[in-house]
N, C-alpha and C positions, 0 to 999 in steps of 0.2 A: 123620476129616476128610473130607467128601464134596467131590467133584469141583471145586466151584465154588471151593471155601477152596484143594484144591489147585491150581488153576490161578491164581489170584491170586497164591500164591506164586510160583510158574511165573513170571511176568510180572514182579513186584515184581523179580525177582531178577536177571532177566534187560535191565531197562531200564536202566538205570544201562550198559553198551557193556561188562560183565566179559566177558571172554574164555572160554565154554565153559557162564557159569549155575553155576558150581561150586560157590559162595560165596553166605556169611550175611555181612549187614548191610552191605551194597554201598550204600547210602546215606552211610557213610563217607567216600566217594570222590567225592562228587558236592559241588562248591565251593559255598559259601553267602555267601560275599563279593562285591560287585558287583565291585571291584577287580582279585582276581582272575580273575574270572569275565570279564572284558573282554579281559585278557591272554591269554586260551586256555584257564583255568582250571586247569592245572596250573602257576603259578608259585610258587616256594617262596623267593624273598630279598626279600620285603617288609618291612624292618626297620621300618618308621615305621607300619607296622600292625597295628592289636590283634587283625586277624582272620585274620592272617596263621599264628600258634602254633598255631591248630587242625591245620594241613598240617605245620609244618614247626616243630617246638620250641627250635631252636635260635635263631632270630630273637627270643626273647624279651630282653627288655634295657631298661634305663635308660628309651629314645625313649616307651614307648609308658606307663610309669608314667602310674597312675590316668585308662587312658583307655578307654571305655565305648563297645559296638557292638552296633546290631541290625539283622538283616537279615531279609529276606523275598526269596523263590526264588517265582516263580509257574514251576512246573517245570510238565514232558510232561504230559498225559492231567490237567490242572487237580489235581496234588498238589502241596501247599504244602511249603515247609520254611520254617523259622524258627531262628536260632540266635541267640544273645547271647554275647559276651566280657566280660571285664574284666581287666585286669593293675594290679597295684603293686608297687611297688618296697617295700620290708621298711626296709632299708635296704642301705648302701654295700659294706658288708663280704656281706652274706648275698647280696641279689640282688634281683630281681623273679620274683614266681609270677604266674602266668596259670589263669586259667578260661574256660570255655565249655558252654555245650550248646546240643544241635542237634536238634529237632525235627520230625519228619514225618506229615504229617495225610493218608491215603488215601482219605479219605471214607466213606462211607456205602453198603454195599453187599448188593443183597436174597441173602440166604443159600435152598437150596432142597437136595431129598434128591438121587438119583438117578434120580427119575420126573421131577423138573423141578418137582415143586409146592413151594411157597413157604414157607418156614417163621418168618422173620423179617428182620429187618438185623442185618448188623452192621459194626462198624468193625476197622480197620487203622492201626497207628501204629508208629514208630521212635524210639527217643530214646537220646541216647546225652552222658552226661558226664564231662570233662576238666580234670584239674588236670596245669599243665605249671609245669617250672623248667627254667631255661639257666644255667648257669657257663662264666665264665670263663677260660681255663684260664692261669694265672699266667702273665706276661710274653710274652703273645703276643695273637696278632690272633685265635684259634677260639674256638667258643663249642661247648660239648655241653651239647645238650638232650634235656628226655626229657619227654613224656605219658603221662600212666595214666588209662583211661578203663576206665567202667562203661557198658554196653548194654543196654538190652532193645526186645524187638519184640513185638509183638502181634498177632494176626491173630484176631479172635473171641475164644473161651474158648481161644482155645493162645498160648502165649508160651515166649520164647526168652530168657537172661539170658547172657551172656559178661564177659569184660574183654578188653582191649586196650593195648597200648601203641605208641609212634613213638620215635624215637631219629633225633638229628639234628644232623651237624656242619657249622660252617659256619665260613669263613675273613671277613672284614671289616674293613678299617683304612679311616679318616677319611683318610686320606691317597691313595689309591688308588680309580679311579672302579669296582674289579670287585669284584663281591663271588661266593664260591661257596660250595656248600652241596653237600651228601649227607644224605638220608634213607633210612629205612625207617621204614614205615606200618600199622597195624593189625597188630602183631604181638600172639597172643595166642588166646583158650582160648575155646568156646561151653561155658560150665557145665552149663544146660537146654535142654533141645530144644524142640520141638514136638511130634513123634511118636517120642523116641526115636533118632533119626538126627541124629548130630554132624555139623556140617560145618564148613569150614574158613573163616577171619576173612578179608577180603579183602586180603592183603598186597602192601603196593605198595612195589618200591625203585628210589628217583629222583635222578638229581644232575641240580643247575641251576644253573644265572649271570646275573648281569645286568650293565651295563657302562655306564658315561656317558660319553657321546660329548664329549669336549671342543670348549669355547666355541657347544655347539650344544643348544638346550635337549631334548636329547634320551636316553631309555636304553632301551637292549634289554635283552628276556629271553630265556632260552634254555631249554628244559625237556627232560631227555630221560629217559622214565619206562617202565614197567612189566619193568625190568632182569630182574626175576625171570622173566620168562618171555620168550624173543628170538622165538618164532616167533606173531606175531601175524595172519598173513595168512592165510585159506585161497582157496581155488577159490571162485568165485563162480559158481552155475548159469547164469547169466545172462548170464555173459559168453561162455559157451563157444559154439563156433562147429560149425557142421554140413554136410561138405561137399557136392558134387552124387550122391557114393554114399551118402551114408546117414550117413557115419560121422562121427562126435561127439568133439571135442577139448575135454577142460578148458582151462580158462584156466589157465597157468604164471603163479607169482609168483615174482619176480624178487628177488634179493637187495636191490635201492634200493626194490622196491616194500615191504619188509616193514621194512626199515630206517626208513623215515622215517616210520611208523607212530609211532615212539617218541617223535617230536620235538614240541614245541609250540613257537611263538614268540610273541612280544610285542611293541608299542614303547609307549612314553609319553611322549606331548611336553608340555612345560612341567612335569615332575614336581617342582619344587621350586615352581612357583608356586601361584595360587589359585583355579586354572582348569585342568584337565587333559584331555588325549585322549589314549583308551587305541584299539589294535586289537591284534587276534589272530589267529592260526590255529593249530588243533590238525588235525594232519594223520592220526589217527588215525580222526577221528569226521569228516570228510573223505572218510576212502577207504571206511570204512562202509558210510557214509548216503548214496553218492552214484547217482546214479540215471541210466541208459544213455541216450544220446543228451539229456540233460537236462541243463541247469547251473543246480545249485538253491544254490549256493554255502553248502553244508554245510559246516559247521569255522570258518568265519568268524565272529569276534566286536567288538564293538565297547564303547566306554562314555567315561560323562565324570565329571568329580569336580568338585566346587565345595566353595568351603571356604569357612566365613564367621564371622571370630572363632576361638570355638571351637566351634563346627559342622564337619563335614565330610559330605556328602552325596557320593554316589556310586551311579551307574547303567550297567548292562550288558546287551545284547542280543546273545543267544549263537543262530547259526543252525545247526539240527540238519537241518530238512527241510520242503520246501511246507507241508505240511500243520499244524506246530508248530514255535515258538519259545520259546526262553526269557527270560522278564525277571527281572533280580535289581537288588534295592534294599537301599542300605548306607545307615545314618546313622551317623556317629563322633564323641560327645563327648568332651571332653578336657575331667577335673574338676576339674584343679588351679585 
């Protein structure tokens, strides 16, 4: 693999905000729903959404029987993602299964040796597909669900094949405005490499809630994610400070500063009618992306939902940094 394909890699892997670059197929983790991608993008109790099961499998159920979603992510640096769902319900006694795949196009990019002279194009892709099921669990309000996914990536003549799976519980009665959930995400095996070098699937474990605010057409979400690993914070170069002798202080992070890295929030107003406002904050890609003496109001996200018949269109503007944003577009049929 000469330089250019491994820095590619380099990049691919490291855009997506994983903590460290450690990790294959981090495309995974990056929302492709406009829905949730307005809420901050990590929410996981979307029960009335078919595009909700790709994150969080246990949300599968009855609501979203024979109902049909395609999206489009105009992400960072002009690469596209594309995903599709569908769920049906079997029937009464068995349940509903859910599908999905998710699609990432990196464009077109000139390949060259180590002298720098030019030898061709080539392309870069991701693709990854999901069969999910949720049960019931007899005379109660949980639901466990489970995804099993296939992967592969591509980068020129090298490619990579894995599996994965998610595992996910979640509490929910009609009668009660809170619903809660636990996952774990991307759990799972890279089969083929690239050059021989295994590495590890992006695993992510998250509990979340969301809650309706009575007689006020209102509900929050609450996201609190990357469990598996607590210390998300480091020193930032940039903030350390240099006194009148010469001498150079790191910047201290703070137990609240590394904590609330975890959390994401959400609201949705008018969520049950035919017109919706979503906003968000992921305070993770917040503390990131944020830039000194600058308020580029990074982590903020925003979106709106129209529903007409059985259409459901849905749009989201997620802000990472001056210089890029993200747009994501939801269409949802419902085929009954």
């Amino acid at each position: 693999m000469n330089k250019y394909l491994t820095l590619l890699f380099f990049i691919s892997t490291l855009a997506y905000g994983q903590v460290g670059g450690e990790q294959i197929y981090t495309f995974l983790n990056v929302p492709t729903s406009a829905r949730q991608a307005a809420l901050g993008g990590n929410v996981l109790t979307l029960i009335d959404d078919v595009n909700q099961p790709l994150w969080n499998p246990s949300t599968i159920n009855p609501k979203i029987d024979n109902s049909f979603a395609v999206n489009y992510v105009d992400f960072l640096a002009d690469l596209s993602y594309l995903s599709s769902t569908y769920a049906h319900l079997v029937n009464r006694n068995f349940g509903t299964i859910h599908a999905g795949i998710t699609y990432v196009g990196y464009g077109k990019f000139i390949a060259a040796d180590e002298n720098g002279v030019e030898t061709g194009i080539f392309k870069a892709s991701d693709l990854a597909f999901s069969v999910g099921y949720s049960y019931n669990i007899p005379w109660s309000s949980f639901y466990l669900g489970t995804n099993l996914k296939i992967i592969n990536s591509t980068i020129a003549n090298f490619s990579s094949f894995g599996f994965g799976a998610d595992l996910g519980l979640m509490y929910t009665n009609e009668n009660s405005p809170l619903i809660i959930t636990g996952v774990v995400r991307n759990i799972g095996y890279q089969v083929t490499t690239y050059d021989g070098f295994k590495e590890k699937l992006p695993v992510e474990v998250a509990i979340g809630a969301s809650f309706d605010v009575e007689n006020i057409p209102l509900r929050w979400y609450v996201t609190i994610d990357k469990l598996q690993r607590w210390k998300l914070a480091y020193s930032n170069p940039s903030n350390s400070q240099t006194d009148i002798e010469g001498t150079t202080t790191q910047e201290k992070i703070s137990f609240f500063n590394n904590a609330v890295r975890h959390f994401t929030l959400g609201a949705e107003f008018f969520p049950k009618g035919g017109f919706n406002i979503r906003l968000g904050y992921n305070f993770r890609r917040a503390k990131e992306l944020q830039l000194n003496d600058v308020r580029t109001f990074a982590g903020f996200t925003a979106g709106i939902g129209l529903k007409m018949n059985k259409l459901k269109f849905n749009y989201a503007f997620s802000k990472y940094h001056p210089a890029s944003n993200t747009n994501t577009f939801s269409l949802q049929i419902d085929l009954n």
